[in-house]
Structure formats: C-alpha cells, structure tokens
N, C-alpha and C positions, 0 to 999 in steps of 0.2 A: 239325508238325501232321499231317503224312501219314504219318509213321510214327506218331504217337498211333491214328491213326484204323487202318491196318495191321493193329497188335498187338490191337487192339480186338477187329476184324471177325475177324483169322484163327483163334480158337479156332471161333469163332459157324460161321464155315463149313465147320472140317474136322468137327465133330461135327455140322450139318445132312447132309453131303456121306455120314458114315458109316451115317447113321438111313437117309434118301435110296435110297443104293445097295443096302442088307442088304434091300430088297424083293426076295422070289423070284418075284415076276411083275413083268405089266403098271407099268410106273412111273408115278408122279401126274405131272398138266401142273405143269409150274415156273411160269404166270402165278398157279395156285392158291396156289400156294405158299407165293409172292412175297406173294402180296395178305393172305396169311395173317398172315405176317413182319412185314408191315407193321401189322396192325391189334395185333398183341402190342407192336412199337415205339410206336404212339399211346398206347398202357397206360398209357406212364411217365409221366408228368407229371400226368396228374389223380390217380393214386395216389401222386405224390408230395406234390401239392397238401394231397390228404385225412390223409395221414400227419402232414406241416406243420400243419395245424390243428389235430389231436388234439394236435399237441406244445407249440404255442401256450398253447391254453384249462388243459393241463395234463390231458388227460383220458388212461387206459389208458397211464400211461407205466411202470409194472411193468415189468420182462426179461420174465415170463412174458405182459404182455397186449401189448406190444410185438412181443414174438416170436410167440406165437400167433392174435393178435389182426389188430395194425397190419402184420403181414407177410406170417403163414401163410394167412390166413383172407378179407386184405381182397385182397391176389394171385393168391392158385390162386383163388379164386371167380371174380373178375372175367376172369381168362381159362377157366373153367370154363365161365360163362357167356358170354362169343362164340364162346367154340368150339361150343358147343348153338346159337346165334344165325344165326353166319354159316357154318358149316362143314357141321354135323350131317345137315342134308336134302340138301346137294348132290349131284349124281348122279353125281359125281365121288370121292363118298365110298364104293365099292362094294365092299372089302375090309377085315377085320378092323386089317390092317397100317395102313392109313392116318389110322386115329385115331394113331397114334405120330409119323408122320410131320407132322401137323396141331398132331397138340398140343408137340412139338418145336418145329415153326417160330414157334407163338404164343410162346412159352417164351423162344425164343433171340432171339427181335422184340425182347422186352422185356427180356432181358439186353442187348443190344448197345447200344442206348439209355441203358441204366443204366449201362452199364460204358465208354462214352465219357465221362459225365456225373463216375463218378467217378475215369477217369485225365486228366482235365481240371483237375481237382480239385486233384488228389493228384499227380499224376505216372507216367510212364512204367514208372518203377520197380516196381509194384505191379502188372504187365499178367502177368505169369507167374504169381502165386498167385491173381488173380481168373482165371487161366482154368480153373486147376484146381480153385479150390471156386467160388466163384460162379457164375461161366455153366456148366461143367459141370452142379452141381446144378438149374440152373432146368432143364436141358437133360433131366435125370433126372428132373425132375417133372412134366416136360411128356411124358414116354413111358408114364410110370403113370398118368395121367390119359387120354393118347390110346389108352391097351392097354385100360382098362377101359372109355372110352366107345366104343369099338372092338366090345368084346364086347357092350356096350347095342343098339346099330344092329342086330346079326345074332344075338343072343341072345331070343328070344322070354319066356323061361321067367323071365329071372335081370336084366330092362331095367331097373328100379326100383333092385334090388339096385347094380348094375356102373355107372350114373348116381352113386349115390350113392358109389361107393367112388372113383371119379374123383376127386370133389371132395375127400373126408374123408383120401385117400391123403396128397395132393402135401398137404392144409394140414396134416397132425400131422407130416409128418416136412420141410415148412417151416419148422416153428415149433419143430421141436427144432434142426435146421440152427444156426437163430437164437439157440438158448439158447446152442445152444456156443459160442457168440462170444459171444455177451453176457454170462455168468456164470461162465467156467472163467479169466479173465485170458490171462495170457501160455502158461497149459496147454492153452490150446483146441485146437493141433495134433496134440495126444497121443491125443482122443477126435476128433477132425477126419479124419485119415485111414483107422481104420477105418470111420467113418460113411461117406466115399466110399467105400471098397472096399466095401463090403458095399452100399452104393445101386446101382453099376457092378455087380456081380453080378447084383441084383435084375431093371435095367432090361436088360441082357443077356437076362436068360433069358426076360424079357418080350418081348423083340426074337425070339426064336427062337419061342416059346408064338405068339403073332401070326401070322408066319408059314407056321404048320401049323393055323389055324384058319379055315377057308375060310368062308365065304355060307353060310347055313341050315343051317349045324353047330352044334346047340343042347350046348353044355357050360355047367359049375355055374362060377359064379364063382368064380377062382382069386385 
C-alpha cells in the first residue's frame, strides 16, 4: 500500500516541484498551495459521482460527448471555476506566474486522487504510463488555464478574452486527450506521444511567456 501510494504521489510532486521552482521571483506560501491541492483533490468524487449518473441513466455516452463533454468540459470547468472562486482575488495572487502555479496545483489535487483511485483498482503496474499521460496532462492543463487566467488578473484590455480561453483551452484539448484513448484502440500511443510533446512544448513556453510578463503589462492575448 505504501508503495501504491509512493508511485501515485511521486510524478504529482516532481512536476509541482518543477512549475514551483521555474518562478524567477518571490515564491508563493506552500499553505496556499497546499490548500489549493487539496480542494482539486475534493474534485474527484462528485465528478465522478456526476459522470456515474450520466453513465447510469445512459445519457452523453458517445466517445465524442464522453470525451468532450463527461470529461473535457464537466473537469476543466469545475476547477476553472474554484480557481475564479477561491484563488482569483487573493492577494497572494500578485504575479502573472502564479496563475500556473495555482492552476497546476488544482490539476495535480485532482490527479493524485484520481490516480490512487485507479492504481487501487488496476494495479501498480500502470503507475509509470499514468504518469506520463495522465497526470502529466492534467498537469499541462492546469498551466494553460493558470497562464491565461494569469494574463485576465493583470491584463486590463484582453480580461473577458484570457478568462474565457482558460476554460475553452484545457476543455478542447481534454476532450481530444480523451478521444485518443477512446477511439484510436491499441493505436492510441502512436497519436498519444506527439499530443504530449507537442502539449510539453506549448506549456513550456507558457512557463517562460509568464515569467517575463510582470503587473500592469498590458499584452494581447497569446
């Protein structure tokens, strides 16, 4: 059990620990964090409740309303919105950088939950490709949601704009995530690895753009 739990927690922490550290200032308090972490981990279960029902009643069970729907759409929203809830006004939130760092930690709350849940499940054995696509990508979806609500807080001009690409980012490229598993079969890892390289690109260069965009630097959303 302690190494189930281990294997779980140790992707969840070396990719916090990377996001974390790549601030070129001031660092965020780790109880924000923490507290952050945690409310992405209470995620799991009523969204997995509400997914369990739709599957139940037989309602949105399509690959495509499944994957964009039950996955892409009903998860990046709901941590889309706590991160506007509990994160957004805090005065703790005072840098561009720190939406990636926030929206990371919701991300990886509700991966590590998830990914105990399913090597509980399933077994040990599946802890090394869940960390490279699974938690990895919530990890990548939670940086484009925290880069562009990032640029909303200290963007005057483009807040409407960078609000809405937060949410619409992380759910269409959730819900494509989703298809490749659900509709390619045993070929999924063939379009699965450039979809992470090319994700790990994206949220890179989002990690460095962040970085260089300081307080009351009005730029066009990127």
């Amino acid at each position: 059990m302690i190494s189930l739990f281990t294997l779980a927690i140790a992707p969840v922490a070396a990719i916090m620990t990377f996001v974390y550290f790549n601030k070129r200032i001031e660092l965020e308090p780790l109880p924000l964090i923490f507290r952050t972490f945690m409310l992405g981990a209470l995620l799991v279960l009523p969204i997995m409740f509400i997914q369990y029902a739709f599957q139940v009643e037989g309602l949105l069970q399509s690959p495509y309303s499944q994957s964009f729907i039950l996955a892409g759409l009903l998860e990046e929203f709901i941590k889309w919105f706590i991160f506007l809830f509990a994160v957004y006004q805090h005065r703790e939130f005072d840098h561009p950088y720190d939406g990636i760092i926030y929206g990371v930690a919701i991300s990886l709350g509700f991966a590590t939950v998830e990914n105990i849940i399913y090597l509980l499940a399933n077994g040990t054995q599946y802890a090394w490709g869940r960390a490279v696509f699974p938690v990895s990508s919530h990890a990548l979806f939670g940086i484009l949601m925290g880069y562009y609500i990032g640029k909303a807080k200290f963007n005057t001009y483009y807040k409407k704009l960078c609000l809405l690409l937060a949410l619409l980012i992380p759910v269409g490229l959730h819900g494509l995530y989703d298809m490749i598993l659900s509709t390619t079969a045993n070929a999924w890892i063939y379009l699965m690895i450039p979809f992470m390289a090319v994700l790990w690109y994206i949220g890179i260069r989002k990690i460095n753009l962040a970085n260089h965009n300081y307080p009351n630097v009005h730029t066009k959303a990127e």
